[in-house]
C-alpha positions as CSV (number, residue, x, y, z in Angstrom):
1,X,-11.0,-39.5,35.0
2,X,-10.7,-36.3,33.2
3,X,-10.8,-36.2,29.3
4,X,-6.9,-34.7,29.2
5,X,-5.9,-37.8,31.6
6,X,-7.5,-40.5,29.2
7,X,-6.1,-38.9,26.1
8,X,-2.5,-39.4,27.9
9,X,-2.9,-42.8,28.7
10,X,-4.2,-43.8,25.2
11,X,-1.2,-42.2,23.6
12,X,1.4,-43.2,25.9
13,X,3.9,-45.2,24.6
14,X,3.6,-48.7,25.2
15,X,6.3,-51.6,26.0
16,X,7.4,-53.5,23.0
17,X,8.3,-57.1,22.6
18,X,12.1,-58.0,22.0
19,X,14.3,-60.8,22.7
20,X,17.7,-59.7,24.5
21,X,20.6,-62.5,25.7
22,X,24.2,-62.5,25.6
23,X,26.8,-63.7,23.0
24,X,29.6,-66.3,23.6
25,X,31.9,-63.6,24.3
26,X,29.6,-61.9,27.1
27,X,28.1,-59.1,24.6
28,X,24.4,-58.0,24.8
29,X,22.3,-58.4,21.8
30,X,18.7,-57.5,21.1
31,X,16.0,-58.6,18.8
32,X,12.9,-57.1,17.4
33,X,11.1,-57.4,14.3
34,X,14.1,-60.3,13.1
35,X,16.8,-57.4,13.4
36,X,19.9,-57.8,15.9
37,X,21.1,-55.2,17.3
38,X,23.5,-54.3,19.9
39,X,23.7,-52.0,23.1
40,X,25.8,-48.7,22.0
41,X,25.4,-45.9,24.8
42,X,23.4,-45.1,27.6
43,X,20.8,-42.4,27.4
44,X,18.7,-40.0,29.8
45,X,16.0,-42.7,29.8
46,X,17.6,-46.0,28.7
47,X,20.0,-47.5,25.9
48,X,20.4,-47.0,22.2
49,X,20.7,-49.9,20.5
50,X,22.2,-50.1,17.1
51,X,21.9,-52.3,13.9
52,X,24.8,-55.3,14.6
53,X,24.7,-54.8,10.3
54,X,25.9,-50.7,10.9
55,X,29.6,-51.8,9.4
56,X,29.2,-54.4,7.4
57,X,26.3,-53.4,5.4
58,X,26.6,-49.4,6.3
59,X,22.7,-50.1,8.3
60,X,21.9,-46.7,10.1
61,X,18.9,-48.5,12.1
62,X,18.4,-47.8,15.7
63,X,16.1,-48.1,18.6
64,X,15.9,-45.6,21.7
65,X,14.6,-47.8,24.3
66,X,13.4,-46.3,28.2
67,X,14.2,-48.7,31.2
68,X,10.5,-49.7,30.8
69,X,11.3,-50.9,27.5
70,X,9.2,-48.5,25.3
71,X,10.4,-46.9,22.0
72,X,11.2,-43.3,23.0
73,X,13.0,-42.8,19.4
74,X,14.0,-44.9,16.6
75,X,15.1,-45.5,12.7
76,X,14.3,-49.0,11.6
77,X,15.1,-48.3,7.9
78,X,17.5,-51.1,7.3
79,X,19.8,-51.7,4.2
80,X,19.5,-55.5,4.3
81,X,16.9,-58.1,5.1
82,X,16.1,-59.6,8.6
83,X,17.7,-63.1,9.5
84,X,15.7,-66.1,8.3
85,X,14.4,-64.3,5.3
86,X,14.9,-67.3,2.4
87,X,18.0,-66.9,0.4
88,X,17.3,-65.4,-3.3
89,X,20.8,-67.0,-4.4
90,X,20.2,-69.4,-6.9
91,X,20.7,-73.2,-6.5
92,X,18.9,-75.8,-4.8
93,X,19.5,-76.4,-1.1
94,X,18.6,-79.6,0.8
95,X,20.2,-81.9,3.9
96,X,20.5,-84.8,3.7
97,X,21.8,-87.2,6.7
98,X,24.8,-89.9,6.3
99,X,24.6,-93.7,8.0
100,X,27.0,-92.5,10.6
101,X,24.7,-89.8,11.5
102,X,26.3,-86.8,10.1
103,X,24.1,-84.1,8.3
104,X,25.5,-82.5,5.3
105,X,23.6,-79.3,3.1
106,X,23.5,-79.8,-0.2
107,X,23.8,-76.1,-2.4
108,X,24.2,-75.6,-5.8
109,X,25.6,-79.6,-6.4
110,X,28.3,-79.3,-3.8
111,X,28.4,-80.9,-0.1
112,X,28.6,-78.8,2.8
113,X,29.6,-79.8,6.5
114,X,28.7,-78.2,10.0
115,X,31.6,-76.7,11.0
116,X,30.7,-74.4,13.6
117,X,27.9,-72.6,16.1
118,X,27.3,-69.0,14.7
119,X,25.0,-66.4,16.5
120,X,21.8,-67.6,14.3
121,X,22.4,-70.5,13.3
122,X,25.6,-72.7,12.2
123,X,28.3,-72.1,9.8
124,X,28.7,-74.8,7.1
125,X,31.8,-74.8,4.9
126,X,32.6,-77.1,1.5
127,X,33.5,-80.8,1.8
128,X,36.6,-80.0,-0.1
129,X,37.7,-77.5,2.8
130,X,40.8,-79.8,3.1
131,X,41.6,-78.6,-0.4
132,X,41.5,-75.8,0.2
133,X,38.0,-74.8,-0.7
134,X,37.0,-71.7,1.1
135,X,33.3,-71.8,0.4
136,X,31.1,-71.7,3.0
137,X,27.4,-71.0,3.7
138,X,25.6,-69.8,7.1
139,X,22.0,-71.0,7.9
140,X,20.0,-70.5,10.9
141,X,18.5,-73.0,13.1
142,X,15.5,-73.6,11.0
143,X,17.1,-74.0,7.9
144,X,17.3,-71.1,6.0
145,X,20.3,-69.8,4.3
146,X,21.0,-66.1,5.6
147,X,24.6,-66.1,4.0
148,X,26.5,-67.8,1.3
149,X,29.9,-67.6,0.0
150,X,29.5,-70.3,-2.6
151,X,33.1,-69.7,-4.9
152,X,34.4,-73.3,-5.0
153,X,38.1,-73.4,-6.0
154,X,37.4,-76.8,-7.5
155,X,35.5,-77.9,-10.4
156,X,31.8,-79.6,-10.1
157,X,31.1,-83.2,-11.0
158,X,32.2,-84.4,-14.3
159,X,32.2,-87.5,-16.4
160,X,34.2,-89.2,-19.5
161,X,33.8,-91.7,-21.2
162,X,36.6,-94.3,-22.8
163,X,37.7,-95.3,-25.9
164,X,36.5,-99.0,-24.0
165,X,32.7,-97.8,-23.5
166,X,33.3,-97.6,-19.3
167,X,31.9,-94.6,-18.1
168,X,34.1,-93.1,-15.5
169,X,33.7,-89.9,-12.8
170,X,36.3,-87.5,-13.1
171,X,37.2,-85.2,-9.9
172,X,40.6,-83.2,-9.6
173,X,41.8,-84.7,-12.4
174,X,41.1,-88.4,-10.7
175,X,38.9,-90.9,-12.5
176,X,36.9,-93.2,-10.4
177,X,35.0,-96.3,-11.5
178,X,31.3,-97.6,-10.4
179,X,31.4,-100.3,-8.1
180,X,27.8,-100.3,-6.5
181,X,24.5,-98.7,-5.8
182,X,24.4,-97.3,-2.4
183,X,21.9,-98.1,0.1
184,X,20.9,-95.1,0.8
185,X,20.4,-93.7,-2.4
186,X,23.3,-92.8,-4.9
187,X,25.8,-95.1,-7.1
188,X,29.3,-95.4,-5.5
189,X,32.9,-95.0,-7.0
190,X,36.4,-95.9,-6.4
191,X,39.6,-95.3,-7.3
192,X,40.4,-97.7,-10.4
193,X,44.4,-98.6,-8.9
194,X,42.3,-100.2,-5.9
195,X,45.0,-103.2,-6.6
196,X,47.8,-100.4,-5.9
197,X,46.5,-100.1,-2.4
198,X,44.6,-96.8,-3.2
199,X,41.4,-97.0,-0.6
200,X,39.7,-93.6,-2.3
201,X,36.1,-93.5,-2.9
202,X,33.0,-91.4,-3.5
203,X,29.2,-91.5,-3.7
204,X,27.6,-89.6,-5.8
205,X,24.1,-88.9,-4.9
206,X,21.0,-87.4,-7.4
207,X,22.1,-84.1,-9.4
208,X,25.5,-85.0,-9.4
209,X,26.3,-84.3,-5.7
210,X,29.6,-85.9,-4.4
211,X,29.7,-87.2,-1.0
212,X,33.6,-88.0,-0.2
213,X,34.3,-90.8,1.9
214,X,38.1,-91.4,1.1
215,X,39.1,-89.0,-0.6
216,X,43.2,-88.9,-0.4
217,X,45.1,-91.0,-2.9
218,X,48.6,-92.7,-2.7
219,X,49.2,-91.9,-6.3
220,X,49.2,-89.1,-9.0
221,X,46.2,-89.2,-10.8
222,X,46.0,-91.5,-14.2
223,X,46.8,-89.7,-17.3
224,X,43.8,-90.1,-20.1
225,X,44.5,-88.3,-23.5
226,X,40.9,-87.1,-24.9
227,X,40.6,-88.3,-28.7
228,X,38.7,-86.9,-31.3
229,X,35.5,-88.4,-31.0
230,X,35.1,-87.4,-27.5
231,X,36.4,-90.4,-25.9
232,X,39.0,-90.1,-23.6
233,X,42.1,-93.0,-23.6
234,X,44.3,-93.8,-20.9
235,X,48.0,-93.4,-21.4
C-alpha cells in the first residue's frame, strides 16, 4: 500500500455510535453523547439531525450524518445539559413504595405520583393534583430528575398546638388528630369529626411528608382562633 493510501484510511472518518428508535407518535429520534435529536432534512450524503432542545432552550446543536453513519459535519455546542445529568434544584428527592404497591417521589417535602410515560422517563405530578396543584416533576428511567416544575399552589406541612396541649396537623385549613404509628414508617392522622362520618386521613412520613389516603371531607374545615401565646382554640 502506498504512503498517500494509508494516510487516507487513517484519517477517514469513522462510524459513530448512536441510538436511533421512534416516538409514540411515529417520529425518529437519535441519541449520541445523552443528546436527542431529531431528523430535519435530507442531505447529499445523509440526514441532519437537530437538537430536539432547538425551541425550547434556543439549542443550535447539530449532527451531519452520511448513510454510513459517520460525522460529515456538526455543532454539538448545546445550551442545556444532556438527559440524566442530576438535578442541581434544591431539595431532597427519594421514592418510596406504598403497601398497595404504588411508588410515589418524594421532592422538596411534597408527594409526587406517576402520572404518565414521557420520552426519557415518566412524568410525576403533586398528590394534591386533584386540588388543583399543577406541580409536576419529570425523571428518567433511572431515577434522576431532568425537569421540575415544583410551584405548589398549597402550603407544606404545618402544625398547632391547643389551648388543651393536643398537638394537631394542619393542611388546607383542616386539622387532623394522631391516631397511630404506621407500619411502615410514619405517624397517621385523621379527621377529628370522625363521629360526623368524615373518613379523611393522612400519614405523615419523616421530614414532614404527607401521604394522602382520604383526603375529601364532608364538612367545612373547624374554625380554631390562634391566641396570644401561640396556642390555637377551637371555636
Amino acid at each position: 500500500m502506498r504512503k498517500g493510501e494509508m494516510d487516507k484510511d487513517e484519517n477517514a472518518p469513522v462510524p459513530v455510535i448512536v441510538n436511533i428508535f421512534m416516538t409514540s407518535r411515529g417520529k425518529e429520534r437519535l441519541i449520541y453523547h445523552n443528546f436527542t435529536y431529531y431528523k430535519q432534512s435530507r442531505t447529499r450524503s445523509g440526514f441532519r439531525w437537530g437538537c430536539t432542545k432547538n425551541r425550547w432552550h434556543k439549542c443550535k446543536a447539530y449532527l451531519h450524518l452520511a448513510d454510513d453513519m459517520t460525522i460529515v459535519r456538526s455543532n454539538m455546542e448545546h445550551t442545556h445539559s444532556p438527559f440524566g445529568t442530576p438535578s442541581r434544584k434544591k431539595g431532597r428527592t427519594s421514592f418510596i413504595t406504598l403497601t398497595k404497591g404504588t411508588r410515589l417521589l418524594i421532592y422538596d417535602g411534597y408527594s409526587f405520583s406517576q402520572n404518565s410515560r414521557i420520552r426519557l422517563g415518566y412524568r410525576y405530578v403533586c398528590s394534591s393534583v386533584g386540588k388543583g396543584c399543577k406541580s409536576y416533576v419529570h425523571v428518567t428511567f433511572d431515577d434522576r430528575i431532568i425537569h421540575a416544575h415544583s410551584v405548589h399552589e398549597h402550603p407544606p406541612t404545618k402544625y398547632i398546638t391547643t389551648t388543651k396541649g393536643v398537638k394537631m396537623l394542619l393542611i388546607n385549613e383542616y386539622v387532623y388528630s394522631k391516631i397511630g404509628i404506621r407500619a411502615g414508617g410514619g405517624i397517621r392522622y385523621r379527621c377529628p369529626n370522625v363521629n360526623k362520618g368524615c373518613k379523611a386521613r393522612v400519614t405523615v412520613l419523616e421530614d414532614d411528608v404527607i401521604l394522602p389516603t382520604i383526603n375529601e371531607h364532608n364538612h367545612e374545615p373547624l374554625k380554631y382562633l390562634k391566641t396570644n401565646n401561640g396556642l390555637y382554640f377551637r371555636l
